[in-house]
C-alpha positions as CSV (number, residue, x, y, z in Angstrom):
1,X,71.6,100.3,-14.3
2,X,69.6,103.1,-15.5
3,X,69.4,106.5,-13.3
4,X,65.8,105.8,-12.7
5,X,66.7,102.3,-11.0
6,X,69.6,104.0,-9.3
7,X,67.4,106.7,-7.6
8,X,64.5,104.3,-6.8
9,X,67.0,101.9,-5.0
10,X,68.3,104.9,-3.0
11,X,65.2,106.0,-1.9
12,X,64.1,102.7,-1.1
13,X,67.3,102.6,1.3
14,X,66.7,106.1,2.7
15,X,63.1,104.7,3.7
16,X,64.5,101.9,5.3
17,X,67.1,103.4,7.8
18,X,64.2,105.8,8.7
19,X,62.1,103.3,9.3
20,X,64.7,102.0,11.7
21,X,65.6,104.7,13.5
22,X,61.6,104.7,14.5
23,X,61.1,101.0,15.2
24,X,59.5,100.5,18.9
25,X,63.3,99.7,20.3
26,X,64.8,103.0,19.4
27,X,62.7,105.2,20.5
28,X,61.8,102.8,24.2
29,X,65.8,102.5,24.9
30,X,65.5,106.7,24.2
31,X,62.4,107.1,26.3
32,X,64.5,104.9,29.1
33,X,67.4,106.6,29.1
34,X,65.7,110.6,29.1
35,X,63.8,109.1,32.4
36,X,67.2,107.9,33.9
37,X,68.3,111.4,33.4
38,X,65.7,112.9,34.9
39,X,66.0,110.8,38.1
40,X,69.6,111.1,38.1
41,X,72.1,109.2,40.0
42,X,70.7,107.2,43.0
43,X,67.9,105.9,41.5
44,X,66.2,102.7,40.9
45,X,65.9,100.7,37.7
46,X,63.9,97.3,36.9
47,X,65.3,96.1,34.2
48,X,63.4,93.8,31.7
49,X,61.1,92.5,29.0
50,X,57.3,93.2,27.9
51,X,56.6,92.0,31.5
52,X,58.4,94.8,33.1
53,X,57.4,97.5,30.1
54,X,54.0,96.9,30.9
55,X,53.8,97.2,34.4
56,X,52.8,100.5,36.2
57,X,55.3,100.9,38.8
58,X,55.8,102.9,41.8
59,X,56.7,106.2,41.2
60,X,59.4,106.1,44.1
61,X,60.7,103.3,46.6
62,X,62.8,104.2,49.8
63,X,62.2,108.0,48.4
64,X,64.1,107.2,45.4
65,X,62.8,107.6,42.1
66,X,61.8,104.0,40.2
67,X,62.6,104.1,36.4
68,X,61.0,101.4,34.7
69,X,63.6,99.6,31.9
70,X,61.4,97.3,30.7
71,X,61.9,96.1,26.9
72,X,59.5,94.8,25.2
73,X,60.8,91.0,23.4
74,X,64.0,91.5,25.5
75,X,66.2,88.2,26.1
76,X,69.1,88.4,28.1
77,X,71.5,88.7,25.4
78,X,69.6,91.7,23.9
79,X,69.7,93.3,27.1
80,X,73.9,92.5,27.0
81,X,73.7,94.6,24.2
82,X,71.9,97.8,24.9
83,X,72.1,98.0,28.4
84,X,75.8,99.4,28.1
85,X,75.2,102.7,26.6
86,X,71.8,102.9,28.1
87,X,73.1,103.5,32.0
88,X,76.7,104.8,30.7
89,X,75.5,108.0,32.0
90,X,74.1,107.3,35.6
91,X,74.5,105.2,38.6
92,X,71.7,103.5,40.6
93,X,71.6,102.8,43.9
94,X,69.4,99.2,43.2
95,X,68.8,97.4,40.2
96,X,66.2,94.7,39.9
97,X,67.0,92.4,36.9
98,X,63.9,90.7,35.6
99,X,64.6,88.7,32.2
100,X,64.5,85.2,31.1
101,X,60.6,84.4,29.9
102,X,62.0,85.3,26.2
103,X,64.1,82.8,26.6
104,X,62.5,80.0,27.1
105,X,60.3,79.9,23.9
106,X,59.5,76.6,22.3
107,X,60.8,77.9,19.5
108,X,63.6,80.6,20.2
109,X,64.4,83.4,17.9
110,X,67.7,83.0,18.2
111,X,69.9,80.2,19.9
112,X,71.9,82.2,22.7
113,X,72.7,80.5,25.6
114,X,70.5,81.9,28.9
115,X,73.3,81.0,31.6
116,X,75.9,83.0,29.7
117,X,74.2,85.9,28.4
118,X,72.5,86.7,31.9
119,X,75.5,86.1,34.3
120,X,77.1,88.7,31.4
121,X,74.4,91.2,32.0
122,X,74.6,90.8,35.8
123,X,78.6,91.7,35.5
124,X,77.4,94.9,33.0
125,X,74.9,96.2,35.5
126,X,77.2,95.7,38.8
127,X,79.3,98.5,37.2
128,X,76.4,100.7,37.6
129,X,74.6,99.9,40.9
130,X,75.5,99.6,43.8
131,X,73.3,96.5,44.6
132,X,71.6,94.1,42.4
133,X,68.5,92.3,42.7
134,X,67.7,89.1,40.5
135,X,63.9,88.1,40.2
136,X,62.8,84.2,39.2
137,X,60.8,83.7,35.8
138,X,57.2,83.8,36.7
139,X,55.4,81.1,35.0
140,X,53.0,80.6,31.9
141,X,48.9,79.8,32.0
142,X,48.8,76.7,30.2
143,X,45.3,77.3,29.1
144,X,46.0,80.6,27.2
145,X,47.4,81.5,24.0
146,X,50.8,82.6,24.8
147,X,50.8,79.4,27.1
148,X,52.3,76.0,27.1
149,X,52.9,75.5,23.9
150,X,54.6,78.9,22.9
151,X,56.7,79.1,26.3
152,X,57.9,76.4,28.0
153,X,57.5,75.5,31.4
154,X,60.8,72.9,31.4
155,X,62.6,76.0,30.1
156,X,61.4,78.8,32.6
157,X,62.2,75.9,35.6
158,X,65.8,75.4,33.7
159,X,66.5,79.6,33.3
160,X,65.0,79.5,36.9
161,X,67.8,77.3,38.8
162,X,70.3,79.2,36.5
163,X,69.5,82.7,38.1
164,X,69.0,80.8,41.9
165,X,72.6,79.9,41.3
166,X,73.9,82.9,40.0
167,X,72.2,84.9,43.3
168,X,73.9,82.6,45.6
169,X,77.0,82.6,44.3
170,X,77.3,86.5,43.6
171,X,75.6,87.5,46.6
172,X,72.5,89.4,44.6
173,X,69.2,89.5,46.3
174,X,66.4,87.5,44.7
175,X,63.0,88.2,44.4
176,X,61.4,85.0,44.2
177,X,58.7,85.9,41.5
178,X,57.7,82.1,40.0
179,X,57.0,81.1,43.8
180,X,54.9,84.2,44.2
181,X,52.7,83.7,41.1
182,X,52.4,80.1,40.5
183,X,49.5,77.9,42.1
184,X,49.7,74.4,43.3
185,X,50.3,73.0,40.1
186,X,52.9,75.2,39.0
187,X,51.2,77.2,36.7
188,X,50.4,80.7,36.7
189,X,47.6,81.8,38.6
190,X,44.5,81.6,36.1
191,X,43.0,85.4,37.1
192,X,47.1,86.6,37.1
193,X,46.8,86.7,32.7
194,X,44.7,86.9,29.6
195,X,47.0,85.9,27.3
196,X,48.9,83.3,29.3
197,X,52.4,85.5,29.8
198,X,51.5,88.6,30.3
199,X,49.7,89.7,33.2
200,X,46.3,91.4,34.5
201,X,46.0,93.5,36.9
202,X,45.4,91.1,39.5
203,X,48.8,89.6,38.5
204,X,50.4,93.2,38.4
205,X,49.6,93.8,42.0
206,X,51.5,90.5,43.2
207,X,54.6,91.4,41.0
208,X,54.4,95.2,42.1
209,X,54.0,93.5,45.9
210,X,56.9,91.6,45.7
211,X,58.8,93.6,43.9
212,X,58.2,96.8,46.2
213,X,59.1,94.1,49.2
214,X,62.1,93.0,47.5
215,X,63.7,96.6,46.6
216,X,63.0,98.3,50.1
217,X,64.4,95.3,51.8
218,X,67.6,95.6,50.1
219,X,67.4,99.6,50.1
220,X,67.3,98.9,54.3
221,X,70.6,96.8,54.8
């Protein structure tokens, strides 16, 4: 290999881990953990996918500060893996688990196994809070283009009884988020999202509601 080829394949790999070190994931799981830092032990974290990243949440619950974990794509067994180091440095006095709609793609990015990978988070985060709260999968609007047909409904009801059954026998609080946003037909509320997963701000305000509820309940016992 000539030195030109040598250097161009070098800098192609320099490129490459830079561009990694500045994909969306580094810098959010940095941007979550200076924000833990700054609240510093006691606080509260809602921890999650794009539907939790998204979400403008209270600034404070009880008169503790709310740090919102949300990661964008997240499915349970992502979480498993960067959760860890991410609250290795703090202790929360409530954490509100809110993952699963990543999992129940049509077609799945990879093939980890929901029930497994969550009940493994849950036992990561109960090292680092004193109480845990579990939320249910809120569903998909069929007639939307992140609907029925990207997500599936048999999936989210499947990952659903999995985390009612988990909360039961653990003991964690549940926030119960599918009953909350889902109309008589099971579907999500059609004004609750645009794109059929995530939601408006109509759909923000119920989740924020319940989630709010569901926190300073716990926070009270």
């Amino acid at each position: 290999m000539t030195p030109g080829r040598i250097l161009g394949r070098t800098v192609r790999r320099i490129r490459s881990v830079w561009w990694q070190g500045h994909l969306h994931g580094d810098i959010r799981k940095q941007m979550i953990e200076s924000q833990l830092a700054q609240a510093g032990p006691g606080a509260i974290a809602i921890i999650g996918d794009s539907r939790v990243e998204t979400a403008l949440t209270p600034p404070s619950i009880s008169g503790r500060t709310v740090v919102n974990a949300g990661f964008g794509s997240a499915t349970a067994g992502l979480l498993v893996k960067i959760v860890p180091s991410m609250f290795e440095h703090t202790h929360l006095s409530c954490a509100v688990i809110a993952v699963g709609i990543n999992n129940a793609r049509v077609n799945p990015v990879d093939d980890e196994d929901f029930e497994i990978c969550f009940r493994r988070l849950t036992e990561i985060v109960e090292r680092v809070s004193d109480r845990i709260l579990l939320t249910t999968i809120a569903p998909v609007l069929a007639a939307a283009p992140l609907g029925v047909g990207y997500f599936s409904q048999e999936k989210i009801r499947s990952n659903n009884e999995t985390i009612n059954r988990l909360a039961v026998a653990r003991g964690y609080g549940l926030i119960d988020l599918a009953k909350a946003t889902s109309d008589t037909f099971g579907d999500l509320y059609s004004d609750f999202s645009v794109d059929g997963v995530h939601f408006t701000a109509a759909g923000y305000a119920r989740w924020n509601s319940e989630i709010t509820r569901g926190i300073s309940s716990a926070l009270s016992m």
